[in-house]
N, CA and C atoms as an extended XYZ file, in Angstrom:
576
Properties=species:S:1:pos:R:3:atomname:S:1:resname:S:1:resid:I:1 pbc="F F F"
N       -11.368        2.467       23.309 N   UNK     1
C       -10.918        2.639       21.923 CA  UNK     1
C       -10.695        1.262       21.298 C   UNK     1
N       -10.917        0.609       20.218 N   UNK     2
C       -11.072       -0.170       19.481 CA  UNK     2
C        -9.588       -0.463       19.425 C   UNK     2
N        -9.261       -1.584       18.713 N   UNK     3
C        -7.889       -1.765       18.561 CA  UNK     3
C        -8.004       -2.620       17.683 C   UNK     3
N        -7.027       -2.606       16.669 N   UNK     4
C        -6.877       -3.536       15.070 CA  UNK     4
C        -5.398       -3.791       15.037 C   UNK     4
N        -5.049       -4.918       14.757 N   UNK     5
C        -3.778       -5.004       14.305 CA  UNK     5
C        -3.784       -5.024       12.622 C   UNK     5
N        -2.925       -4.064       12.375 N   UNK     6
C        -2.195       -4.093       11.240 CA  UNK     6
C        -1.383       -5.524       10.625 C   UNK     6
N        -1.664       -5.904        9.710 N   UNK     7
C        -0.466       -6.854        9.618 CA  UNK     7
C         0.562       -6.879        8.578 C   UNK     7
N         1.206       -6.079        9.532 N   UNK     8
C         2.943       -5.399        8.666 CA  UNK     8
C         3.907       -4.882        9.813 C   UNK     8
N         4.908       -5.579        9.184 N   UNK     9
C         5.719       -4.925        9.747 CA  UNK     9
C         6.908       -3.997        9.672 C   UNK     9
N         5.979       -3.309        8.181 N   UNK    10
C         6.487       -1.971        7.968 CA  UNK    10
C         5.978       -0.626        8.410 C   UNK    10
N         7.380        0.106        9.183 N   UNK    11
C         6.561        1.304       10.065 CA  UNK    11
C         6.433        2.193        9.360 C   UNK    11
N         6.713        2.587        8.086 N   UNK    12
C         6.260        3.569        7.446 CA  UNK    12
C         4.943        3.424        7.171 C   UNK    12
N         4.486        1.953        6.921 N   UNK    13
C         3.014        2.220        6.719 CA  UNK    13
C         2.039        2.248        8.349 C   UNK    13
N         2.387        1.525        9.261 N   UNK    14
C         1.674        1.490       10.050 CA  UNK    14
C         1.917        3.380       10.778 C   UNK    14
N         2.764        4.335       10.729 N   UNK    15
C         2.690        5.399       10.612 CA  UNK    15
C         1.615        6.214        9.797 C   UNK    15
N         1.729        6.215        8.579 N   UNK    16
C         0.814        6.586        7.528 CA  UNK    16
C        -0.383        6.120        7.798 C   UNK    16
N        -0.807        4.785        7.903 N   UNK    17
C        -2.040        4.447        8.512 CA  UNK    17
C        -2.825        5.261        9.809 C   UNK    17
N        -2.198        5.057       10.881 N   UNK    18
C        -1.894        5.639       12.117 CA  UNK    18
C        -2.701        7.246       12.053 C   UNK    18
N        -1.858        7.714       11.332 N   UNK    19
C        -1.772        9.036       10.532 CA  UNK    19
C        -2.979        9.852        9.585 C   UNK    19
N        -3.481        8.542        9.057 N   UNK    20
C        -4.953        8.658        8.202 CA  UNK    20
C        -6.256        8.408        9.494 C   UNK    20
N        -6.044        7.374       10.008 N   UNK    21
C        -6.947        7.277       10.988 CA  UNK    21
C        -7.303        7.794       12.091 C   UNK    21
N        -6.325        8.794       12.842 N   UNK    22
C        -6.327        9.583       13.486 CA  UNK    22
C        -6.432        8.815       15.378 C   UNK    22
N        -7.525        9.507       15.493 N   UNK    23
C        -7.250        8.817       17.443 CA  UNK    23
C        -8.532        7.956       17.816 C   UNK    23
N        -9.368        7.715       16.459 N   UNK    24
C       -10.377        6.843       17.162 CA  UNK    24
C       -10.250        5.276       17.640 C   UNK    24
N        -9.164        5.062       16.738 N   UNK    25
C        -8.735        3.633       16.827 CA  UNK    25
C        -7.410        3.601       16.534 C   UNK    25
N        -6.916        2.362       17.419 N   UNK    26
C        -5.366        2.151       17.544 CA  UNK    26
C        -5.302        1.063       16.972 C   UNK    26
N        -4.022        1.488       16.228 N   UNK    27
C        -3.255        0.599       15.539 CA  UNK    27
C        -2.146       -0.161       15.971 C   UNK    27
N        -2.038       -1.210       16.199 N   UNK    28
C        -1.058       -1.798       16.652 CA  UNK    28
C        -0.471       -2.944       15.212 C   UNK    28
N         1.016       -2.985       15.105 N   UNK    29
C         1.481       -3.879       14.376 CA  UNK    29
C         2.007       -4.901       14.420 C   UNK    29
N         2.255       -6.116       13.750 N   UNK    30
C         2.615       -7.368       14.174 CA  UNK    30
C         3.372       -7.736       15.471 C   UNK    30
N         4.682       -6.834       15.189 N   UNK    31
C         5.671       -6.873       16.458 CA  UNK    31
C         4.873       -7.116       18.200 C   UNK    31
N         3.681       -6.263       17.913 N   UNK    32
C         2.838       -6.126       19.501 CA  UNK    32
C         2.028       -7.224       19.610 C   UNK    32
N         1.599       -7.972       18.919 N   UNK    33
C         0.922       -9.381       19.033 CA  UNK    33
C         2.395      -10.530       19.210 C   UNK    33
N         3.559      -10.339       18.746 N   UNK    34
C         4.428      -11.203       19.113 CA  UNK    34
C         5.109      -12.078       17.897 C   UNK    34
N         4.248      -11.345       16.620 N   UNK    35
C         4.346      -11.993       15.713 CA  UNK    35
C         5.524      -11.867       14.639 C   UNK    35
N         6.489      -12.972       14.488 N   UNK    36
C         7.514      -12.597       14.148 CA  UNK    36
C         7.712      -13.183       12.547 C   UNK    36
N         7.237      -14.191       12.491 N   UNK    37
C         7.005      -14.781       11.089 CA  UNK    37
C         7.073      -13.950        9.758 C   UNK    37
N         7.469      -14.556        8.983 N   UNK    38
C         7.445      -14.113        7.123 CA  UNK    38
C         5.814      -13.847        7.124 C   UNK    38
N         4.860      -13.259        6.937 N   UNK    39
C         3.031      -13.585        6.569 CA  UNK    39
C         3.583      -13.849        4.928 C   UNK    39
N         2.737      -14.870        4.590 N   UNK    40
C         3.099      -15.558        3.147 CA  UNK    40
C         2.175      -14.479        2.212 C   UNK    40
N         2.577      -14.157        1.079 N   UNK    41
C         1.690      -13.357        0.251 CA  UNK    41
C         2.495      -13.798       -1.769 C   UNK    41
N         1.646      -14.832       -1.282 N   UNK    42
C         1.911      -15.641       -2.602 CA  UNK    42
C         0.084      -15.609       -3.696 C   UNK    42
N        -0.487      -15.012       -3.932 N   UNK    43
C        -1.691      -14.651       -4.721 CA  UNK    43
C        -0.711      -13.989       -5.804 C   UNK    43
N        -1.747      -14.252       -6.563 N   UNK    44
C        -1.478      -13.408       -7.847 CA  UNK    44
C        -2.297      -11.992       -8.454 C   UNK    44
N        -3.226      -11.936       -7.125 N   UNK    45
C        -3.352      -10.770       -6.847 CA  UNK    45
C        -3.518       -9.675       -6.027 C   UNK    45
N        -3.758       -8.617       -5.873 N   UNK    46
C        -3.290       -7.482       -5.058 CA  UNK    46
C        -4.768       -8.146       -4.129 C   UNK    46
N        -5.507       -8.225       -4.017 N   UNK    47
C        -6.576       -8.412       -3.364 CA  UNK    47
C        -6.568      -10.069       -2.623 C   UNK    47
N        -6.144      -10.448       -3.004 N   UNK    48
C        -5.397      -12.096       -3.134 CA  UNK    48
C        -4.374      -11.930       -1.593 C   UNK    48
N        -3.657      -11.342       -2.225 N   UNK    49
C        -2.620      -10.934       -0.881 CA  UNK    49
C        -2.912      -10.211        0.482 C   UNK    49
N        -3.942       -9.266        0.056 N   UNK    50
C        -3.767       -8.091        1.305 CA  UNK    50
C        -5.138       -9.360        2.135 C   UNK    50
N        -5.915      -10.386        0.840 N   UNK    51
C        -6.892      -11.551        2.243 CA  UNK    51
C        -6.010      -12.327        2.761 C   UNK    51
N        -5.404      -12.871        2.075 N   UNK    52
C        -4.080      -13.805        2.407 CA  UNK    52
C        -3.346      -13.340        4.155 C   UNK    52
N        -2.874      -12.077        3.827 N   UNK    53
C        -2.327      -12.106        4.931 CA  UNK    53
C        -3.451      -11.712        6.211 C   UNK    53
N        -4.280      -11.133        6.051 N   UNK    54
C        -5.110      -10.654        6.950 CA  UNK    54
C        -5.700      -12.044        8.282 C   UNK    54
N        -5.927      -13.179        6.804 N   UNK    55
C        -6.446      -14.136        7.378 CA  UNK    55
C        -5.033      -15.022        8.241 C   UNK    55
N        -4.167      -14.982        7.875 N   UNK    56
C        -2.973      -15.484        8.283 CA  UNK    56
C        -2.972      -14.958        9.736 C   UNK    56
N        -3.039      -13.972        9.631 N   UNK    57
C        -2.968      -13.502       11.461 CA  UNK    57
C        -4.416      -13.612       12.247 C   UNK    57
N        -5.545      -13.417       11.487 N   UNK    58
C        -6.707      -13.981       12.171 CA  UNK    58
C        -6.631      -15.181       12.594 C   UNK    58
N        -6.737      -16.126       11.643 N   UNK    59
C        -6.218      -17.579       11.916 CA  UNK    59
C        -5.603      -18.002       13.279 C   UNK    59
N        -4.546      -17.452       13.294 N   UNK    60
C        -3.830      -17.977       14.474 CA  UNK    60
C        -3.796      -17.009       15.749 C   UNK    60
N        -3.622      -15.826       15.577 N   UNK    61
C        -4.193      -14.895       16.910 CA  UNK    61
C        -5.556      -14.910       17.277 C   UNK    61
N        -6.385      -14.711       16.251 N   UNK    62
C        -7.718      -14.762       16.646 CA  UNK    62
C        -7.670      -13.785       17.620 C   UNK    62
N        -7.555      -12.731       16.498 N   UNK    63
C        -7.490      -11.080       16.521 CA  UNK    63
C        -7.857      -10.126       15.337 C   UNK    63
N        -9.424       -9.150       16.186 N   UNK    64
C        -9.440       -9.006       14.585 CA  UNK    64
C        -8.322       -7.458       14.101 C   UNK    64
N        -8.359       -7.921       12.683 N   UNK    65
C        -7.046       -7.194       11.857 CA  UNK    65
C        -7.058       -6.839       10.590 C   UNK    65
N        -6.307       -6.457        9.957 N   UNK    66
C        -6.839       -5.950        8.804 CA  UNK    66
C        -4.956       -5.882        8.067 C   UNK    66
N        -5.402       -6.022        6.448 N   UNK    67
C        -3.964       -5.763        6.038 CA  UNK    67
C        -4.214       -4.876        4.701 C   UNK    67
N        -3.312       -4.956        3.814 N   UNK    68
C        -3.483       -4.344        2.577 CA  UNK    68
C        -2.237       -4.599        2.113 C   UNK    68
N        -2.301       -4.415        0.233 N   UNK    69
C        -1.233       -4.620       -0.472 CA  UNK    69
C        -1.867       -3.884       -1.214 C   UNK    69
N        -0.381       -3.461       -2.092 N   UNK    70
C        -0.788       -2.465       -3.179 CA  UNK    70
C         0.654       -2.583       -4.371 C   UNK    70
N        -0.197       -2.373       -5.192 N   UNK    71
C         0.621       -2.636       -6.634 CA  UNK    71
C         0.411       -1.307       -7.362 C   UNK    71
N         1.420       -1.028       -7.943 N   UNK    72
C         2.099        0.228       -9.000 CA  UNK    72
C         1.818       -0.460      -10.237 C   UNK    72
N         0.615       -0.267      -11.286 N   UNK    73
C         0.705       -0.598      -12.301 CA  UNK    73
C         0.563       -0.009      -13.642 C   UNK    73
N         1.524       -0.023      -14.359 N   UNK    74
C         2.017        0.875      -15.413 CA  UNK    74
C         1.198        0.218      -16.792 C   UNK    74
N         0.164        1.257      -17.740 N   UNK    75
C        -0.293        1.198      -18.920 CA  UNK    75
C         0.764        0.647      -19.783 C   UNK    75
N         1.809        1.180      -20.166 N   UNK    76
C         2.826        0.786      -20.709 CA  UNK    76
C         3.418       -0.642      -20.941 C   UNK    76
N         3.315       -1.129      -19.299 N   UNK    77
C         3.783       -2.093      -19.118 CA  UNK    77
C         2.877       -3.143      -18.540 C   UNK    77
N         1.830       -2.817      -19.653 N   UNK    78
C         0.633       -4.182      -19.122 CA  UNK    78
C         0.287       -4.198      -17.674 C   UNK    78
N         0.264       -3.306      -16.692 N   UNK    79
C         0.002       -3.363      -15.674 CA  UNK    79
C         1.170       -3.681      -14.420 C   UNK    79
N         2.318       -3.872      -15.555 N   UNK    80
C         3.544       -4.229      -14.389 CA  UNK    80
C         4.134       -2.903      -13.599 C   UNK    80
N         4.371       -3.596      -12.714 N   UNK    81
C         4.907       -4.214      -11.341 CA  UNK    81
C         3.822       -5.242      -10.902 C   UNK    81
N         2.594       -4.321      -10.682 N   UNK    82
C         1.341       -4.827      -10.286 CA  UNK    82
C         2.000       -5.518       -8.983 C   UNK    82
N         1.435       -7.223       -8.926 N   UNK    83
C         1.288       -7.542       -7.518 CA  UNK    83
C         2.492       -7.715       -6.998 C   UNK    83
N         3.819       -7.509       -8.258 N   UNK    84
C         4.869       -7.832       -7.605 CA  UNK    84
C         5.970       -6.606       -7.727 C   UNK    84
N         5.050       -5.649       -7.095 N   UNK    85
C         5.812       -3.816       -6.800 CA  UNK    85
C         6.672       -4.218       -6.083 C   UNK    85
N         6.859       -4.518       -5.296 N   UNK    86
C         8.096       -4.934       -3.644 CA  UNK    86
C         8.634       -6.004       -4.040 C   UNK    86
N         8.840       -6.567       -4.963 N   UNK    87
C         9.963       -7.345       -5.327 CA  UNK    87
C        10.317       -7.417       -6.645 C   UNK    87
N         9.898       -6.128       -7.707 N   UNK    88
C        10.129       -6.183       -8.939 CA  UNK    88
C        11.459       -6.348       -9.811 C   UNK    88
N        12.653       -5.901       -8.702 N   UNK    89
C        13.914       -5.925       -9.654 CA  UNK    89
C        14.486       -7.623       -8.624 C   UNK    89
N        13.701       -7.936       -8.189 N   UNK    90
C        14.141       -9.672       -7.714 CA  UNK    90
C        14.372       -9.453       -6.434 C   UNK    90
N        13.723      -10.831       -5.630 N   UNK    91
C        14.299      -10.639       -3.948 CA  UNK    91
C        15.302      -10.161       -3.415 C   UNK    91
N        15.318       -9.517       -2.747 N   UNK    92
C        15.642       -8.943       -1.642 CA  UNK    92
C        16.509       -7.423       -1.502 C   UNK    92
N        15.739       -6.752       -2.953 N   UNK    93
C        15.878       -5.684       -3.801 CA  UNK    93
C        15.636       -4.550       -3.029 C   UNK    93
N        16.047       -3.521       -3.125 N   UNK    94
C        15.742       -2.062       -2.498 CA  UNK    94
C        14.754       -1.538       -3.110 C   UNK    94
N        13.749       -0.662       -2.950 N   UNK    95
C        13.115        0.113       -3.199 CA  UNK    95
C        13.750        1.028       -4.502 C   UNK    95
N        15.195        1.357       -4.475 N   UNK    96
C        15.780        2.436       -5.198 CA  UNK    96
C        15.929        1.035       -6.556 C   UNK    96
N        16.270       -0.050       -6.387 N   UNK    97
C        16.835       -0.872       -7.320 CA  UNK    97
C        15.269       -1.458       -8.236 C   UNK    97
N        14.178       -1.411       -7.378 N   UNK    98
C        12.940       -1.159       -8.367 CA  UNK    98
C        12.534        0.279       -9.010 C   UNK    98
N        12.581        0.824       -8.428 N   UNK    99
C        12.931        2.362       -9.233 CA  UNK    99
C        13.337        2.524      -10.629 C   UNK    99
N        15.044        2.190      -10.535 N   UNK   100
C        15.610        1.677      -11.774 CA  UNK   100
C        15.261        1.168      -12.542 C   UNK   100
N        14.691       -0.294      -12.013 N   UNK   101
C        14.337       -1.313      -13.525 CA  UNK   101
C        13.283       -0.368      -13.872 C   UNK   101
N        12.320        0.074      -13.564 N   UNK   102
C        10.667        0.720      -13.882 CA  UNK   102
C        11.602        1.666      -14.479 C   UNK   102
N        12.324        2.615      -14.557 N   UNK   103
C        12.372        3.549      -15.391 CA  UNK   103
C        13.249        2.723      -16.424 C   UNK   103
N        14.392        1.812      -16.391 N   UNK   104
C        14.409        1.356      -17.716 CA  UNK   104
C        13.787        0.979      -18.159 C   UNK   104
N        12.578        0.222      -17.934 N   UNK   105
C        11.661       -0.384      -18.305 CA  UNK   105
C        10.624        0.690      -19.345 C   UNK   105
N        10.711        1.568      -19.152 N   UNK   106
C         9.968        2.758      -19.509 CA  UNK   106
C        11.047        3.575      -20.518 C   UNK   106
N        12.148        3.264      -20.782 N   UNK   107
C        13.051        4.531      -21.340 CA  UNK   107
C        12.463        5.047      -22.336 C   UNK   107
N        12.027        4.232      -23.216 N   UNK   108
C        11.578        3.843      -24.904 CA  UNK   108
C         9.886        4.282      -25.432 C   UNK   108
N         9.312        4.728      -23.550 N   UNK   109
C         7.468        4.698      -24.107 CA  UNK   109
C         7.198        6.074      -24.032 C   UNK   109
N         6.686        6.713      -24.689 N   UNK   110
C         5.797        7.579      -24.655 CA  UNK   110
C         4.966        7.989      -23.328 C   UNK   110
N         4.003        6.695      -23.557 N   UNK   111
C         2.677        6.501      -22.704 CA  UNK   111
C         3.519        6.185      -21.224 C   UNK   111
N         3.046        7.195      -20.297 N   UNK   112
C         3.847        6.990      -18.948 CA  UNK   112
C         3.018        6.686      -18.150 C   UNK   112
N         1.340        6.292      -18.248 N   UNK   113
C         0.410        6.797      -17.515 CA  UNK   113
C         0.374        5.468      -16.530 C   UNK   113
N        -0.040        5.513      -15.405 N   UNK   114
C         0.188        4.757      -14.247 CA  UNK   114
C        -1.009        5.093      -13.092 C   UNK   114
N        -1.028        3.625      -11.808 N   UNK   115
C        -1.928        3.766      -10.960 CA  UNK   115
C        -1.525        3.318      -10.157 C   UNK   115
N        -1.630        3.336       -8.849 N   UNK   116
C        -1.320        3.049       -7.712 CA  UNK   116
C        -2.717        2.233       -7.633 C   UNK   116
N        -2.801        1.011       -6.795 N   UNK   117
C        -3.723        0.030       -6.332 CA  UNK   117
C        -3.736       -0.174       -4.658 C   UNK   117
N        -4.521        0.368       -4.137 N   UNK   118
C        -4.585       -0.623       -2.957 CA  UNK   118
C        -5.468       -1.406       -2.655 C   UNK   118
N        -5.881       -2.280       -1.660 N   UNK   119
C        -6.638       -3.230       -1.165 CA  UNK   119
C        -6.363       -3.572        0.223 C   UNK   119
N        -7.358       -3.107        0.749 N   UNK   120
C        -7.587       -3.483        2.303 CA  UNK   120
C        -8.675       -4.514        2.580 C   UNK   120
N        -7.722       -5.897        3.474 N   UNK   121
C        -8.481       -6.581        3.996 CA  UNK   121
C        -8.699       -5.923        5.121 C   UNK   121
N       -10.076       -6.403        5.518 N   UNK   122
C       -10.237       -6.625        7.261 CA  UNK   122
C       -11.217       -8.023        7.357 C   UNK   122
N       -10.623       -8.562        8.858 N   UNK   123
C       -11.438       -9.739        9.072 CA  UNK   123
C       -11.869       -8.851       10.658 C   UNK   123
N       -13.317       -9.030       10.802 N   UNK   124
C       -13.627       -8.572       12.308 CA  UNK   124
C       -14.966       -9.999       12.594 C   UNK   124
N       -14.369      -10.649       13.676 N   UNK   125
C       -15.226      -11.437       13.938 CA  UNK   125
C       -15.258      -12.954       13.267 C   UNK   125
N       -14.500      -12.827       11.991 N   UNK   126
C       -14.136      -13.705       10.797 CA  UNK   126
C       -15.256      -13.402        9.702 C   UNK   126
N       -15.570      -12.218        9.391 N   UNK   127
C       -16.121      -11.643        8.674 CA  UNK   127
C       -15.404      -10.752        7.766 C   UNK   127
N       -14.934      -11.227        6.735 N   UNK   128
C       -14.221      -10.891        6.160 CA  UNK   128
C       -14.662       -9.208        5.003 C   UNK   128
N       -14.002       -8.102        4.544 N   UNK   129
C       -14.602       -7.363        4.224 CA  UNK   129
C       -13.363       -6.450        3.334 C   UNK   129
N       -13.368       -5.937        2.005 N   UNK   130
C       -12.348       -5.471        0.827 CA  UNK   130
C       -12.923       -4.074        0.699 C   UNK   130
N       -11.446       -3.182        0.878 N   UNK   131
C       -11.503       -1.891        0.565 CA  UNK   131
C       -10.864       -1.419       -0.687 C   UNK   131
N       -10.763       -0.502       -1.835 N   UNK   132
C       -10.095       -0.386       -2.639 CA  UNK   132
C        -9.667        1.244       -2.273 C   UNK   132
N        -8.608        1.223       -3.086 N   UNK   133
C        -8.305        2.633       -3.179 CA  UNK   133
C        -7.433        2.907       -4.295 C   UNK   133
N        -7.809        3.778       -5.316 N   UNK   134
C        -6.997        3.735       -6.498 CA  UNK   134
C        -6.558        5.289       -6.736 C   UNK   134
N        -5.369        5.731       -7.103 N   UNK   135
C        -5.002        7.058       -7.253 CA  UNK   135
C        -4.260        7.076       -9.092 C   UNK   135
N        -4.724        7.670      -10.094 N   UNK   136
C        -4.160        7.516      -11.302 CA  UNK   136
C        -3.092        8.968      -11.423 C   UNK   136
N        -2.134        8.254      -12.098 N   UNK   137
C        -1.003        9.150      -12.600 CA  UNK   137
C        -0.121        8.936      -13.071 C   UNK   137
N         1.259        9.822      -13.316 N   UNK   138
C         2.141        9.043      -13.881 CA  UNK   138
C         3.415        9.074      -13.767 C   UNK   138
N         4.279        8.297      -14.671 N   UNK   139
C         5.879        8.182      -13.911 CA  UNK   139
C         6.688        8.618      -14.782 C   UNK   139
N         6.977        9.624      -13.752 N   UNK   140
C         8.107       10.692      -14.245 CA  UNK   140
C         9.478       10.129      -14.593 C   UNK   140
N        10.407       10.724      -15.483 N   UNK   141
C        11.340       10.143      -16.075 CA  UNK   141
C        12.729       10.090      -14.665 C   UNK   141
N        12.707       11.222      -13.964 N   UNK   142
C        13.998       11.215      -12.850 CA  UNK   142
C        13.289       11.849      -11.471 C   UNK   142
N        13.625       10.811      -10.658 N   UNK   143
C        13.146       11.066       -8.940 CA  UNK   143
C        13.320       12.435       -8.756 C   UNK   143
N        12.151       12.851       -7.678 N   UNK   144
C        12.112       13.685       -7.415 CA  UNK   144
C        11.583       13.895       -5.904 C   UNK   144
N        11.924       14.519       -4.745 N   UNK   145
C        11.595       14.554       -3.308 CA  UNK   145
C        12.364       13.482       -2.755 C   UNK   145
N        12.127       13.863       -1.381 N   UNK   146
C        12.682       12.978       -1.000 CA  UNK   146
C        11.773       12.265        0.624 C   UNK   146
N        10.549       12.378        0.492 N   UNK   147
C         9.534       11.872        1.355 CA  UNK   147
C         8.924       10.650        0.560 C   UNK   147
N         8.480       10.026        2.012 N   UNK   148
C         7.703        8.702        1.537 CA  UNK   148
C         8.358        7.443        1.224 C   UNK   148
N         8.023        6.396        0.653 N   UNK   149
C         8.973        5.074        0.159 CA  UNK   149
C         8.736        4.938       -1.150 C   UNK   149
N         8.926        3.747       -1.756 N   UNK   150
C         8.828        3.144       -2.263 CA  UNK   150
C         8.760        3.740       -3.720 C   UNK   150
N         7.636        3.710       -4.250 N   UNK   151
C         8.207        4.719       -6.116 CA  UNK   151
C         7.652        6.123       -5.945 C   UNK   151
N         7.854        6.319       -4.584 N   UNK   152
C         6.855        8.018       -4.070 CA  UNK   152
C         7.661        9.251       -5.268 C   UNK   152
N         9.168        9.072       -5.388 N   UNK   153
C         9.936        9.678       -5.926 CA  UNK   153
C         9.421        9.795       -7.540 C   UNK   153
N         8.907        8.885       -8.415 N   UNK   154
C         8.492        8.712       -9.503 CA  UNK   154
C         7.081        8.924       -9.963 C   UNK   154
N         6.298        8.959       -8.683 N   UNK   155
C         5.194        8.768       -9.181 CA  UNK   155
C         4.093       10.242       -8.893 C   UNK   155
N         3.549       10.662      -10.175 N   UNK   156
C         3.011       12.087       -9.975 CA  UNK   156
C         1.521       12.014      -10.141 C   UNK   156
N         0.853       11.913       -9.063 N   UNK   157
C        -0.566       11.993       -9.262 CA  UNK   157
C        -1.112       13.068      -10.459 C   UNK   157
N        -2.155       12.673      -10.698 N   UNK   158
C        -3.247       13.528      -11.421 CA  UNK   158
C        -3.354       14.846      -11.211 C   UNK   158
N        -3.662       15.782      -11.860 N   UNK   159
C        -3.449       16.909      -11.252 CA  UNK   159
C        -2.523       17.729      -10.475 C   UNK   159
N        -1.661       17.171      -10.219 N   UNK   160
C        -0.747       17.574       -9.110 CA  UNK   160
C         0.890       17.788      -10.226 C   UNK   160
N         1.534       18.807       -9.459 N   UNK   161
C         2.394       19.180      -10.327 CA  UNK   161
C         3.825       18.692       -9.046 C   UNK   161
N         3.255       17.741       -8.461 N   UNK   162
C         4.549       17.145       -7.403 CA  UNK   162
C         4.089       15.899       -7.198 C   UNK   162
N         5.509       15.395       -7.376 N   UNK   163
C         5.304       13.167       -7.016 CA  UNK   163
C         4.898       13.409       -5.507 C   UNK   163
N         4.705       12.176       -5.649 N   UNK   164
C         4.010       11.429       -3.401 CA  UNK   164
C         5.354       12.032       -2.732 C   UNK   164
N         6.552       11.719       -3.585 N   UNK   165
C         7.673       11.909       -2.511 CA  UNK   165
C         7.975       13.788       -2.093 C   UNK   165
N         7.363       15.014       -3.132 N   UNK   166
C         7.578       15.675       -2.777 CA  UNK   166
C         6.600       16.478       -1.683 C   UNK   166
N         5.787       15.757       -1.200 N   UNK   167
C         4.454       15.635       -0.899 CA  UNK   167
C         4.622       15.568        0.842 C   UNK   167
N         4.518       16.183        1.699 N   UNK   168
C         4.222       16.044        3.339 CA  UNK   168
C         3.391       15.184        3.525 C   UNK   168
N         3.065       14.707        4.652 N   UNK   169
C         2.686       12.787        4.694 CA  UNK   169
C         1.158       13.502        4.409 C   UNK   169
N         0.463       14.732        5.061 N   UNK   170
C        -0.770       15.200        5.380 CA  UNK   170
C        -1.164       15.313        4.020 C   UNK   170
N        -0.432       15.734        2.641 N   UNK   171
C        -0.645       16.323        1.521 CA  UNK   171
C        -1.224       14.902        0.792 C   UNK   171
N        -0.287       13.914        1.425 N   UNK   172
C         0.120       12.635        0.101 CA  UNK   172
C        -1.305       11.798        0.807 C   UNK   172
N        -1.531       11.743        1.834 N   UNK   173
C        -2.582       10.906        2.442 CA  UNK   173
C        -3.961       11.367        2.311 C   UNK   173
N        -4.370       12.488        1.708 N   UNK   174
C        -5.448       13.329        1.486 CA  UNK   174
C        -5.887       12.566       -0.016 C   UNK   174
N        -4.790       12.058       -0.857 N   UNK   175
C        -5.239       11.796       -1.959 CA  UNK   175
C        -4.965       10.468       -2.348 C   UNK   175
N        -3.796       10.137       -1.770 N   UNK   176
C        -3.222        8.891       -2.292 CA  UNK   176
C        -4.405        7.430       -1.978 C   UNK   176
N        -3.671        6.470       -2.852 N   UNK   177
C        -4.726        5.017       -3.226 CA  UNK   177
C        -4.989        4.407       -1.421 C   UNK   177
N        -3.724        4.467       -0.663 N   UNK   178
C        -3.804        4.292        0.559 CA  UNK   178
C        -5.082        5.049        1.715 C   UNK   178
N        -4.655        6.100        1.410 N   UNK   179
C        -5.488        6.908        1.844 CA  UNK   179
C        -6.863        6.705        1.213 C   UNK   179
N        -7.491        6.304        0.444 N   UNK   180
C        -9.130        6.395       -0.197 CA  UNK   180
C        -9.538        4.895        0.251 C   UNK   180
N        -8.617        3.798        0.499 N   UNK   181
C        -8.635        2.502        0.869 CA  UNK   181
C        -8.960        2.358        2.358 C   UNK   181
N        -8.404        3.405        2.966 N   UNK   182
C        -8.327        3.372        4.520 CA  UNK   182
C        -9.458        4.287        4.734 C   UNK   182
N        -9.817        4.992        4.025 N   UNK   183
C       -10.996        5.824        4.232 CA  UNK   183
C       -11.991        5.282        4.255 C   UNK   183
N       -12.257        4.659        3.540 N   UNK   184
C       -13.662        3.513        3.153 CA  UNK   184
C       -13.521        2.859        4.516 C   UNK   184
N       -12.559        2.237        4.793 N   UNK   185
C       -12.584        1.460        5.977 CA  UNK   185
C       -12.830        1.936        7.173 C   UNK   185
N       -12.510        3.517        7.509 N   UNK   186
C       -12.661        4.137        8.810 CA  UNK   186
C       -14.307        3.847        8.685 C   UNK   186
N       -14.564        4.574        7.430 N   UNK   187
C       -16.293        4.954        7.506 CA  UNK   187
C       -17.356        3.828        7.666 C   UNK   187
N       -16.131        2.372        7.108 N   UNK   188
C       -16.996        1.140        7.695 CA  UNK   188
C       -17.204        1.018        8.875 C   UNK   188
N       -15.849        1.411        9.840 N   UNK   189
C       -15.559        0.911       10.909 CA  UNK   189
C       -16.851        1.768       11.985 C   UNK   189
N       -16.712        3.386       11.556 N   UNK   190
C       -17.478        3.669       12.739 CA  UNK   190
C       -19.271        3.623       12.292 C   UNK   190
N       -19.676        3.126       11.082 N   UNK   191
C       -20.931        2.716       10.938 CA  UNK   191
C       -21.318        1.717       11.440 C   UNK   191
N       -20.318        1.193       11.485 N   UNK   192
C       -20.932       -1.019       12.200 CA  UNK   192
C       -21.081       -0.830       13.482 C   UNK   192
């Protein structure tokens, strides 16, 4: 079985990942390479970041790996959060305390309409290679569910009459930006 390191060392996503990809390939995350470091993700963009870090752990493990970042970006708000979703209400902020600002940020608009962004690096070999995955929808005025992270509570896909957070991981990964990002990538993975 193939093996990729993830490079995060958040287990909700390396779960969810895990979870999308099923049993052909294992995922292992930073912690199992030994890697304890900040990975720097200073780009200014979502695609910027998820090479950034990918190559950061290629670089020095010289292991191949793969990462991704993803930005929440609101019509309304010119595209904000965008690359800076995970630290929008200022370092070292909660998830619930970006929540907040985005809905004050929003009290006053109409237009609620919104997208989730992802971007998957992978480096295999030092061959570097970009996945996208985009899910459109929009942000509801007061949280709702209580699954998932991050603006899962706010954010209501297309069609769907329930946010990510009210969503079972199987429901939310069938559609979500993560999920269409990681998909592309399985279907790279077992074509090469």
């Amino acid at each position: 079985m193939d093996k990729f390191v993830f490079a995060t060392n958040n287990l909700h996503k390396i779960e969810e990942i895990q979870q999308i990809i099923g049993t052909e390939f294992e995922i292992i995350g930073l912690e199992e390479i030994g890697c304890k470091e900040e990975i720097p993700e200073t780009q200014n963009t979502i695609a910027g970041n998820a090479l950034q870090k990918a190559r950061f752990i290629y670089d020095k493990y010289q292991i191949n790996c793969f990462a991704d970042d993803t930005g929440l970006e609101v019509e309304a708000l010119n595209g904000e959060p965008g690359v800076y979703s995970a630290r929008y209400a200022g370092p070292g902020r909660s998830f619930e305390d970006n929540i907040q600002k985005l809905l004050f940020e929003l009290k006053d608009k109409s237009n609620r309409k919104a997208r989730f962004l992802t971007v998957v690096a992978l480096i295999i070999d030092n061959k570097e290679y970009l996945f996208e995955g985009i899910i459109n929808g929009e942000i509801i005025h007061d949280k709702k569910g209580n699954s998932g992270f991050g603006y899962d509570p706010i954010f209501k896909p297309e069609n769907s009459d329930f946010t990510f957070a009210e969503m079972n991981s199987e429901e939310k990964n069938k559609i979500s930006h993560r999920g269409k990002a990681m998909q592309k990538l399985i279907q790279f993975l077992k074509n090469s």
